[in-house]
C-alpha positions in Angstrom: -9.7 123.8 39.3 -8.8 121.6 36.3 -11.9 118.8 35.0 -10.4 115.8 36.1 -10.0 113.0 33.6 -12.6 111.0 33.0 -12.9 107.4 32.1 -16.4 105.9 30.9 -15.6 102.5 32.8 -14.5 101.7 36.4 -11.0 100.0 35.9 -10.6 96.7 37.8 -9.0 98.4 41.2 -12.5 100.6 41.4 -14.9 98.2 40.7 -13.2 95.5 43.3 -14.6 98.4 45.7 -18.1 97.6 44.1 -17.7 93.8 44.0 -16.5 93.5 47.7 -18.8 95.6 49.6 -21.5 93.9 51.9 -23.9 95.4 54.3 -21.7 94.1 56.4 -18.8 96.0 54.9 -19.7 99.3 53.4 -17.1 101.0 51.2 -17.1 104.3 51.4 -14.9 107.0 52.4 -15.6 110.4 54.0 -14.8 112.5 56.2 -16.4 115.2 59.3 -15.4 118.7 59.2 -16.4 121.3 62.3 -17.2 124.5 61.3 -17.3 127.9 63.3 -20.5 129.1 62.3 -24.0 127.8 60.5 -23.6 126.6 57.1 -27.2 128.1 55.7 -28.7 124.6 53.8 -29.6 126.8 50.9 -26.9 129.0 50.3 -24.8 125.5 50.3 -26.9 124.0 47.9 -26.3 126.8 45.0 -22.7 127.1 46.0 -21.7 123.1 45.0 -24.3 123.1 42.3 -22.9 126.2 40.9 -19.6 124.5 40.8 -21.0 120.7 40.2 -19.9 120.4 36.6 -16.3 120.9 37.5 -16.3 117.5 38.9 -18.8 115.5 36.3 -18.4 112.1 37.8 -20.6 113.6 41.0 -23.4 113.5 37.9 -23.3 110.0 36.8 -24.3 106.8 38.4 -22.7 102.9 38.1 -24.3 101.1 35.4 -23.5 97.5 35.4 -22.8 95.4 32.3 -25.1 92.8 31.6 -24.3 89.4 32.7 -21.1 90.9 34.4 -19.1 91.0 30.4 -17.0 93.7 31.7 -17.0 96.1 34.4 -19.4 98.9 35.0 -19.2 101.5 33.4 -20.0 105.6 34.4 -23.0 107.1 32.7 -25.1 110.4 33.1 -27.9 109.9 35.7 -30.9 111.4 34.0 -32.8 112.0 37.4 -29.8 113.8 38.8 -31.5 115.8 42.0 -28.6 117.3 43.8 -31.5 118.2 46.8 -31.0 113.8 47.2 -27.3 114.3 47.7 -27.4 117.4 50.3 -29.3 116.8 53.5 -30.2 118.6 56.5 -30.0 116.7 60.3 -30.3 118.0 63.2 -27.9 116.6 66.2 -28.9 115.4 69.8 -28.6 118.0 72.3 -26.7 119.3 73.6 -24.8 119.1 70.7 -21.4 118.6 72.1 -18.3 116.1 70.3 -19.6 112.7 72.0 -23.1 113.7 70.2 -21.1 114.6 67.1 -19.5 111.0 66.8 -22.7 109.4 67.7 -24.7 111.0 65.2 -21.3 110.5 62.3 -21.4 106.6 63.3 -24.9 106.7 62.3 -24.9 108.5 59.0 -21.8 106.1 57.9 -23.4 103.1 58.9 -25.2 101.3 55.7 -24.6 100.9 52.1 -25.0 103.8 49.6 -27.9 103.6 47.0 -26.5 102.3 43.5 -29.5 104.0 41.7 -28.3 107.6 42.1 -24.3 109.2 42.1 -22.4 107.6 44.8 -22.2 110.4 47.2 -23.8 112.7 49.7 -23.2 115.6 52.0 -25.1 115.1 55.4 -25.0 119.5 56.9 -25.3 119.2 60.6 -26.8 122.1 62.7 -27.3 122.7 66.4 -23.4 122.1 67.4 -22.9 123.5 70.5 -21.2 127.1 70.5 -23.2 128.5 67.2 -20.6 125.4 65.0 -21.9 123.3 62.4 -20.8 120.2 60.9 -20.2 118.6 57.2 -20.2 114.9 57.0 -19.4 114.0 53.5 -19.3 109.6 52.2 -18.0 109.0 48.4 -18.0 105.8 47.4 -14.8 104.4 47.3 -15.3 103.2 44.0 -14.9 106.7 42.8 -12.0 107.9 44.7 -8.9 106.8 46.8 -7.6 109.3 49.7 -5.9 111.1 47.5 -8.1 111.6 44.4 -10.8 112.2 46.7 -10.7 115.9 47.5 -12.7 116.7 44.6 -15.6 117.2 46.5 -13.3 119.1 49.2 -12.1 121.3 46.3 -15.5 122.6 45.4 -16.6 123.3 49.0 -14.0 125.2 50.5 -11.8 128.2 49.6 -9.3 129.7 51.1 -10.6 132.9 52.0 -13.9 134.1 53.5 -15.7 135.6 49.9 -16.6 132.3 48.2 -18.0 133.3 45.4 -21.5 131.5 43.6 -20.6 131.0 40.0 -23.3 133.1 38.1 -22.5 131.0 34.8 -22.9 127.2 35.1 -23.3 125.1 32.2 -26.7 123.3 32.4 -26.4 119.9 32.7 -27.5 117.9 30.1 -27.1 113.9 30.5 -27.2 111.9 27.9 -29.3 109.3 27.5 -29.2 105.9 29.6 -27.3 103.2 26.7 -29.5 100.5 25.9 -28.4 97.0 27.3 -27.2 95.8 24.0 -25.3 98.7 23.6 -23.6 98.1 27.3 -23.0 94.4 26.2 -21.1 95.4 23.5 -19.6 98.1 24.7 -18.1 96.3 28.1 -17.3 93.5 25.7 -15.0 95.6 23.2 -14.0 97.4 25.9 -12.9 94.5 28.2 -11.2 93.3 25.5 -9.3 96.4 25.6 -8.8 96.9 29.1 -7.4 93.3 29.6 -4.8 94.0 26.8 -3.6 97.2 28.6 -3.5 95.8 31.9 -1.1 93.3 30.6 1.2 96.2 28.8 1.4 97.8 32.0 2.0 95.0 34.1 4.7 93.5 31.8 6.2 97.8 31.9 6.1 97.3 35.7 8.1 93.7 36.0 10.6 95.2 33.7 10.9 98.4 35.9 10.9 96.0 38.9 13.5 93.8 37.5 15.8 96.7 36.6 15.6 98.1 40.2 16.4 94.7 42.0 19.8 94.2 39.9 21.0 97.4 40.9 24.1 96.4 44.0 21.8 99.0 46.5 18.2 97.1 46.1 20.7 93.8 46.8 21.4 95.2 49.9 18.0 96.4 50.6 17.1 92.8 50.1 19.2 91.3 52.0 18.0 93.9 55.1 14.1 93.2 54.4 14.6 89.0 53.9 14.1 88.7 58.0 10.7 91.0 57.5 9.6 89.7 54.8 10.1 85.9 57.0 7.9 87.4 59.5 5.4 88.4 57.4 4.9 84.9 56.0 3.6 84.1 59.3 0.0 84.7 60.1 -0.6 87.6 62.4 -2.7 86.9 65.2 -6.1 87.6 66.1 -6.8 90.6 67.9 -9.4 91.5 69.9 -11.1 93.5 67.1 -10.6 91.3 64.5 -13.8 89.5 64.4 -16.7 89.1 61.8 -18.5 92.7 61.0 -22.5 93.3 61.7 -22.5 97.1 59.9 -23.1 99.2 62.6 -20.8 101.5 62.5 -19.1 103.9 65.6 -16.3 107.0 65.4 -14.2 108.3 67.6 -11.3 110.8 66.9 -8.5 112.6 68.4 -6.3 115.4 67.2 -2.7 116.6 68.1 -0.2 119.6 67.1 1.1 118.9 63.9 4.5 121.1 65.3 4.6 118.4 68.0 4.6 115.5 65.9 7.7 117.1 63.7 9.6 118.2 66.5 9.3 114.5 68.1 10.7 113.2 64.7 13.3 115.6 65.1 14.1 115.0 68.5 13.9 110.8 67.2 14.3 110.4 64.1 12.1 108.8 61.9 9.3 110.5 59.9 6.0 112.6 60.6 4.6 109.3 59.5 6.4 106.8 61.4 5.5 109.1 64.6 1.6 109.1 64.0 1.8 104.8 63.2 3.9 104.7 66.6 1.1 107.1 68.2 -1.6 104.3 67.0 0.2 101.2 67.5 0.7 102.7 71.1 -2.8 102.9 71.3 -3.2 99.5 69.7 -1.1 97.9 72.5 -3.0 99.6 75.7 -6.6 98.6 73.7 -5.6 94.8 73.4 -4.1 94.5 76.9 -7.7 96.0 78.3 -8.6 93.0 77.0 -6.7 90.7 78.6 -4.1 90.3 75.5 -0.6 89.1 76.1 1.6 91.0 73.9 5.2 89.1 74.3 6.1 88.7 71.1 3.2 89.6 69.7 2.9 92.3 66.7 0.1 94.5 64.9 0.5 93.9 61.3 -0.7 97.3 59.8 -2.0 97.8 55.9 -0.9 100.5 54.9 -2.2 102.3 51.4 0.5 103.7 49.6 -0.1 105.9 46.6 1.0 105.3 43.1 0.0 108.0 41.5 2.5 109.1 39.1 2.8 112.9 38.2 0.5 112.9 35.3 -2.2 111.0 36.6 -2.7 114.1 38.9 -5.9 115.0 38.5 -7.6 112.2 37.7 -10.4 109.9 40.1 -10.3 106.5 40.5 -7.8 104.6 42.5 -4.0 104.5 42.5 -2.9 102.7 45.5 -0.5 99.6 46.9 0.0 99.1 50.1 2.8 98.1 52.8 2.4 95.6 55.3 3.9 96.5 58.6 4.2 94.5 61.9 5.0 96.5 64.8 6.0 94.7 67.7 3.1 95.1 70.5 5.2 94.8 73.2 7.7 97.5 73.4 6.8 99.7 76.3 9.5 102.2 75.7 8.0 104.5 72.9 11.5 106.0 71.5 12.2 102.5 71.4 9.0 101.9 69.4 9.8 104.7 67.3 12.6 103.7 66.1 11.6 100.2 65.3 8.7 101.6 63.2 11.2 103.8 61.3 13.4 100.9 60.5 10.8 98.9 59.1 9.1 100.9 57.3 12.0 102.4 55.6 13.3 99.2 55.1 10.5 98.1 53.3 10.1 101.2 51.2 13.4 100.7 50.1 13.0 97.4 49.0 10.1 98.1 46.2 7.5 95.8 47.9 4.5 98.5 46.7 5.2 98.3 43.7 5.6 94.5 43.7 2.0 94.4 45.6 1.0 96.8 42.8 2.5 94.7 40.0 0.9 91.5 41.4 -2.5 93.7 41.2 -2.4 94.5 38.4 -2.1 91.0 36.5 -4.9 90.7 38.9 -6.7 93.3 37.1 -6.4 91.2 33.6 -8.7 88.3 34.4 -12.0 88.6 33.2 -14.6 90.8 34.6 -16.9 88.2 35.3 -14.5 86.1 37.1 -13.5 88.7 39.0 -17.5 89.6 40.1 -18.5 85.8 40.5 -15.3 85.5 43.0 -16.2 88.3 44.6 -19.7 87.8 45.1 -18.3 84.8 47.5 -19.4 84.9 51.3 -16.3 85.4 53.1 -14.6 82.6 54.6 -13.2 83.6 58.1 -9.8 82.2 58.4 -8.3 81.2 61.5 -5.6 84.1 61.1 -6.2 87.7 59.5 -4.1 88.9 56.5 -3.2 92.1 58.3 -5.0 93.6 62.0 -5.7 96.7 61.2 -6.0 99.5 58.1 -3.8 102.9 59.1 -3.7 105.4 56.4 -2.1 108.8 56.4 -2.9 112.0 53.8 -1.2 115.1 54.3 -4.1 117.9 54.1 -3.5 121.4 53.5 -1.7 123.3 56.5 -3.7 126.6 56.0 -7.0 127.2 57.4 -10.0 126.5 54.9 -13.9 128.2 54.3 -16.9 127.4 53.3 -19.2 130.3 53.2 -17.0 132.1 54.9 -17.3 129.8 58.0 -13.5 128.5 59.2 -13.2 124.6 59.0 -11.6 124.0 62.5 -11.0 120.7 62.5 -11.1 117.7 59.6 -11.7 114.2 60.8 -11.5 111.4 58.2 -13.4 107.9 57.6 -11.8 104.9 56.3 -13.9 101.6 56.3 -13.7 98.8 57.9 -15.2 95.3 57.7 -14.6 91.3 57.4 -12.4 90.7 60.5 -11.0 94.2 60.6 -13.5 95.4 63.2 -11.4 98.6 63.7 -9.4 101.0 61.0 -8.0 104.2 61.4 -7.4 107.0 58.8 -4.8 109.9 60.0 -4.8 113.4 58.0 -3.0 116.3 59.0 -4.7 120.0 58.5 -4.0 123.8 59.5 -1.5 122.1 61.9 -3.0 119.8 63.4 -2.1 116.2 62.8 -6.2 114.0 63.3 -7.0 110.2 63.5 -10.6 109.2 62.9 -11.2 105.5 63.9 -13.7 103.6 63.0 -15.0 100.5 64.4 -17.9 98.1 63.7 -20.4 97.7 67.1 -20.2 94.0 67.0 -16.5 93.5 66.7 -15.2 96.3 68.8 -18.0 97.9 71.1 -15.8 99.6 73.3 -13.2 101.1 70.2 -14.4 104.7 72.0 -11.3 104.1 74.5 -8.8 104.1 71.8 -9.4 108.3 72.3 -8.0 107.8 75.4 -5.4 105.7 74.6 -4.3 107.8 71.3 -3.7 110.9 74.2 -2.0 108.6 76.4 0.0 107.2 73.2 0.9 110.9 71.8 1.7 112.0 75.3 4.0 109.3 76.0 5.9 109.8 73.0 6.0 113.9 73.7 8.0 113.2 77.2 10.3 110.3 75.2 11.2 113.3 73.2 11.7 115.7 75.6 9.1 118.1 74.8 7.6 120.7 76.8 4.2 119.5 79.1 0.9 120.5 76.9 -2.3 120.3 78.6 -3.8 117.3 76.8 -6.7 119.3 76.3 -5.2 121.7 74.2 -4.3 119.1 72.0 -7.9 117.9 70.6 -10.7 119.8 72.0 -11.6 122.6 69.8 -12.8 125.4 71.9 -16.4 126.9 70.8 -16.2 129.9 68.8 -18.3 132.9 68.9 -20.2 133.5 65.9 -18.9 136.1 63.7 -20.1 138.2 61.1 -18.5 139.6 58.5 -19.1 141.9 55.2 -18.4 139.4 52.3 -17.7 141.3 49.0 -19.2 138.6 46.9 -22.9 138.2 48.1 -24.5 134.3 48.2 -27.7 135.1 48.7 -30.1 134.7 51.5 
């Protein structure tokens, strides 16, 4: 696993992540990962700190400028304890899923603590059936979906003998800088940043301009003009789209990852436009509950979309634009709904909004640190519309089984935040097959977000007989069965 590239200061994307966030609104990211056997705390402990240095920015803390001259920047934490980043809770009997997403809602609820690295690894014993669980919040600060599987990288293995590295450079931080020397450094480089920021965005209008002369984005133009007319018009309110409190609850679901492709194939469409029609499905049956009326109604959807060009694998950070989506709520046949979702979003894809959005951020990104902090720091006005409904993004995950100590991961659920008037987010990632959307939903805007489990089977299920596919029993779908404890003979031993 390469050292990812490291920058000492949070560019103006990251530290938004910083400048946003409210009790209210935490901002991290995470995930929980089922396991089919105990995770030993110990053993854990010497396997990431044998491997910590391979992912330094897990070793330094936020260190803000003084008087807000430039950004933060990323230093060394000289009290580095990785025993305050790896904890051990127990779960409520009997230890079943609907105690699992009780006790995740929990541990993600609440702001992370700016005086130490911005991440932490919850291991969760007494699952029942002999399982265990990792829950695992990094700051989004530090990564977007896609950067952030450095922690994943370290942990896991894909096969059974994960070895301890024996020869692990000690970790030597360097000194905290002084405060002059953080003035001057964010000062020069602010200076800097600001400069490059305007490079690249002046790169990206002439890359944009390019595109939009050539004859095929004129006809992609002329197809996304009637989309791009109804996004200019304020989305309603939802039912979960009111002001956040910070409690946070989860609830998740999980289909075949075969099923989903062979209903785009039956369809059309992608493996993506089938899991956005899956939620907006769900989206639909949550808001009638409610007493919604859906004629002519829509769910605009934010969806991230990476940037990330090919070198800038690697690094951490964030790389994202995003497409806005409205998906009519009131189509009731789901091939129908399917199709729709396909045509939008490849309609928008193909007309370079992202990288418009992204353009657009990034002469963002040139105004001066502490204009962008002292806006920021602004209570949020609650407008009688939302921007968007709802957050949905999708990461492809790896579609081989994983380990960690030589205990299978059987099933990956992810966390995206939510906050402001978005009372309810979901995050989609596929793994070993199976295709999983973790909700989450604040306690105060959308108390009852546990049904959306139900309605994401009766969503997916829908869509299956649309497609003409075979009767599953929905159980098979998301319930992972207990597993029996095995033991094995590891050829690398981890110790006791």
């Amino acid at each position: 696993m390469a050292t990812p590239s490291l920058h000492p200061r949070l560019t103006a994307d990251d530290a938004s992540f910083l400048y946003l966030e409210r009790k209210e609104m935490p901002l991290h990211i995470g995930s929980v990962s089922v396991f089919e056997g105990p995770l030993p705390l110990e053993k854990f402990i010497r396997l990431i700190d044998s491997k910590l240095h391979l992912i330094p920015r897990y070793r330094q803390r936020v260190i803000p400028a003084p008087f807000n001259v430039g950004h933060p920047s990323w230093e060394d934490d000289p009290q580095f304890d990785i025993r305050n980043h790896i904890l051990e809770v127990d779960i409520d009997p009997p230890g079943d899923d609907a105690a699992l997403r009780e006790l995740s809602g929990r541990l993600f609820s609440g702001v992370m603590d700016r005086n130490k690295p911005l991440w932490s690894i919850h291991l969760i014993k007494g699952l029942e059936g002999g399982r265990s669980a990792l829950l695992c919040k990094v700051h989004h600060c530090m990564v977007d979906g896609v950067s952030g599987v450095g922690l994943m990288g370290i942990m896991m293995d894909t096969s059974h003998d994960m070895p301890i590295l024996a020869d692990k450079p000690e970790f030597a931080p360097r000194p905290l800088p002084t405060p002059t020397e953080l003035y001057f450094s964010a000062l020069s480089q602010g200076f800097t940043d600001t400069i490059e920021r305007m490079i690249a965005a002046q790169s990206s209008y002439m890359n944009l301009l390019q595109t939009f002369l050539a004859p095929q984005t004129a006809t992609a133009m002329q197809q996304v003009a009637p989309l791009l007319a109804e996004l200019a018009i304020p989305p309603a309110r939802l039912p979960f789209n009111k002001p956040c409190a910070g409690e946070r609850r989860i609830t998740w679901n999980e289909f075949a990852f075969s099923e989903a492709r062979a209903i785009r194939g039956a369809l059309g469409g992608t493996v993506n436009d089938v899991a956005l029609t899956v939620l907006s499905g769900a989206v639909a049956k949550y808001v009638r509950k409610h007493g919604f009326n859906t004629s002519k109604q829509f769910c605009r959807f934010m969806c991230p979309v990476n940037v990330r060009r090919e070198d800038q694998r690697g690094r951490l950070g964030n790389q994202v634009s995003a497409l806005l989506v409205n998906v009519p709520l009131d189509i009731d046949d789901p091939a129908q709904r399917l199709t729709e979702v396909n045509r939008r979003t490849e309609t928008l894809k193909n007309s370079r909004l992202a990288d418009l959005l992204h353009m657009m951020a990034t002469w963002a990104g040139a105004i001066p640190a502490p204009l962008q902090a002292m806006v920021a720091a602004l209570p949020f006005v609650q407008f009688a519309s939302p921007i968007f409904n709802m957050v949905c993004t999708n990461v492809p995950g790896p579609q081989i089984p994983l380990y960690a100590l030589g205990q299978q991961m059987l099933t990956y659920y992810p966390h995206v935040p939510c906050g402001n008037d978005m009372g309810m987010n979901c995050a989609i990632q596929s793994y070993n097959h199976k295709l999983a959307f973790g909700i989450t939903s604040d306690a105060a805007a959308a108390p009852d977000a546990v049904h959306m489990r139900d309605f994401l089977e009766e969503s997916f299920h829908e869509l299956r007989r649309a497609a003409g596919l075979p009767e599953v029993h929905p159980e098979a779908h998301h319930k992972t069965q207990p597993r029996p404890v095995r033991t094995r003979k590891k050829a690398v031993s981890v110790g006791d």
